[in-house]
C-alpha positions in Angstrom: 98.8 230.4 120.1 94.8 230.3 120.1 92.6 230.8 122.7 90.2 228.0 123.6 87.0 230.6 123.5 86.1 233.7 123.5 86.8 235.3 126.6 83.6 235.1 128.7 83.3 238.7 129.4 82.9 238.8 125.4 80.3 236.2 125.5 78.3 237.7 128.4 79.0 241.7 127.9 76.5 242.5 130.6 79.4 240.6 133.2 81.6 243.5 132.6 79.2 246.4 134.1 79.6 245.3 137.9 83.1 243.7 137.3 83.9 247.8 137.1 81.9 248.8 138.9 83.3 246.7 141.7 86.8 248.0 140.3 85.5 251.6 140.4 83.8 251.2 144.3 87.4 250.2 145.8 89.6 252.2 144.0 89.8 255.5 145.4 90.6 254.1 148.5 94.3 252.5 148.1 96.8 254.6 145.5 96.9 253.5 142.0 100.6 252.3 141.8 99.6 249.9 145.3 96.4 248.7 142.8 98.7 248.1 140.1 101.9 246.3 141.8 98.8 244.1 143.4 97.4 243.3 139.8 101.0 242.9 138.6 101.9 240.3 141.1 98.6 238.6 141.6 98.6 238.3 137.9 102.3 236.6 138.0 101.2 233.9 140.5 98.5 233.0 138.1 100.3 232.8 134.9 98.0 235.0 133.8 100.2 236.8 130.3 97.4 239.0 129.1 97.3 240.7 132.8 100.8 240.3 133.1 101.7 242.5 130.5 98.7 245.1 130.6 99.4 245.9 134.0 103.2 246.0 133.2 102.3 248.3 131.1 100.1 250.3 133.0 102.8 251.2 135.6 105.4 251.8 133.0 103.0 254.0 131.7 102.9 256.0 135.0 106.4 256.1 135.0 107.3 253.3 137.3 111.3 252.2 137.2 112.3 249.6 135.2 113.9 248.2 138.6 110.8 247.9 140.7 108.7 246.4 137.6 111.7 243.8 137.2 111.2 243.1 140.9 107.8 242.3 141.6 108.0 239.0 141.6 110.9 239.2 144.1 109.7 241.9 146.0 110.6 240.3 149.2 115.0 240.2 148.3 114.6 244.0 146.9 115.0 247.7 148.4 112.3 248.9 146.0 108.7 248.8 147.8 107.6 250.6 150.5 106.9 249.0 153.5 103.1 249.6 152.7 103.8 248.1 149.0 105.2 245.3 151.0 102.5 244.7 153.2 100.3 244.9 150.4 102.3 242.4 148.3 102.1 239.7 150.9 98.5 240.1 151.3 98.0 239.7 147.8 100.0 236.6 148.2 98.2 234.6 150.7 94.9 235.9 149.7 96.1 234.1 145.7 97.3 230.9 147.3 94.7 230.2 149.4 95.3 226.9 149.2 98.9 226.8 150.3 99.3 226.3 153.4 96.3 225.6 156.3 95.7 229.2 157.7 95.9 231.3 154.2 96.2 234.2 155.5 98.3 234.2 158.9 97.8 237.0 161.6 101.7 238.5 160.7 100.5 239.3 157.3 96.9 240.7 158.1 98.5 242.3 161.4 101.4 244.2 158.8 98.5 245.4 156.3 96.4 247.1 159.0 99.3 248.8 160.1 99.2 250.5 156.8 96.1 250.3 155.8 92.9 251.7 157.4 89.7 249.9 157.1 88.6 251.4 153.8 92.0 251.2 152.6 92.3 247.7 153.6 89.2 246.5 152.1 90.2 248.0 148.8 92.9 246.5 148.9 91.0 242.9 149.5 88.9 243.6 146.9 91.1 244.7 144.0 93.2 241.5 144.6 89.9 239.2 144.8 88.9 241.4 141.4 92.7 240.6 139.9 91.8 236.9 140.6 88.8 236.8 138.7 89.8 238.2 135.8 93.2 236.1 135.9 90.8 233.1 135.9 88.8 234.0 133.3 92.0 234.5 131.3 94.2 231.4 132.2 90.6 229.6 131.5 90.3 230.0 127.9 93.8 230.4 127.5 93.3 234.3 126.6 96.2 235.2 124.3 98.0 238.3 125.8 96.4 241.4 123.0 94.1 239.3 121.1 91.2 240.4 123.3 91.8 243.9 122.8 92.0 243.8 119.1 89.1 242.1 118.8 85.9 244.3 117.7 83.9 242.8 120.6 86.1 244.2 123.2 86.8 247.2 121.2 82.9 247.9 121.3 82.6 246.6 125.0 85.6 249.4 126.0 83.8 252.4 124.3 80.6 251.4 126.1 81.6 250.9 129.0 85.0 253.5 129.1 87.5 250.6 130.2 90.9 252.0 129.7 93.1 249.0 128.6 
């Protein structure tokens, strides 16, 4: 596998500033394993491999089950999620397939998030899955082959600068 390009964050490395600093406004508002399931399954609509398996990894790394990692992509037919994970996954869900059906994002599933969610919380939550979305374009784009970017010298330089943990 080759990727088409250069990632575009790679090409335009002053991108990558407010991309994180979007990432860092939004996420002391909603728990990191919530951010990460959101990523995870945002990611898995999208086909998007290289975030996929970072954020796979990033839960494992925090010691997430091998059962609810397994299960994210049927979250819905599993005993594993919290009913806030839940409400969280379907947002993540309509807000990704906007294009599905004619009112994306229904009343039951915004009505179930702000029952767990408070408005800071909440628009975390909207942001880190419209912030998953752009990078899972960027990546399914250029066809971004899952750790080539990182071993590249360009994103090894853009990381230091700009302390991304990957």
């Amino acid at each position: 596998m080759q990727a088409r390009m250069k990632n575009p964050i790679l090409l335009l490395p002053d991108t990558l500033p407010g991309l994180l600093a979007v990432n860092k406004a939004s996420e002391s508002n909603l728990p990191y394993t919530t951010r990460k399931l959101v990523h995870l399954r945002a990611s898995q609509i999208n086909g998007c491999s290289v975030c996929v398996d970072m954020h796979a990894r990033e839960l494992k790394k925090s010691h997430e089950t091998d059962e609810r990692l397994f299960a994210v992509a049927a979250w819905r037919d599993t005993p594993y999620f919290t009913e806030a994970e839940r409400a969280a996954l379907a947002l993540t869900e309509a807000v990704t397939r906007l294009s599905d059906r004619p009112d994306p994002v229904p009343d039951e599933i915004w009505n179930e998030a702000t029952q767990h969610y408070d408005a800071p919380a909440l628009a975390a939550l909207i942001i880190q899955i419209a912030l998953v979305n752009v990078f899972n374009r960027l990546n399914v784009a250029v066809r971004q082959v899952v750790g080539d970017w990182e071993k590249s010298p360009e994103a090894r330089k853009l990381v230091e600068t700009h302390s991304v943990a990957r």
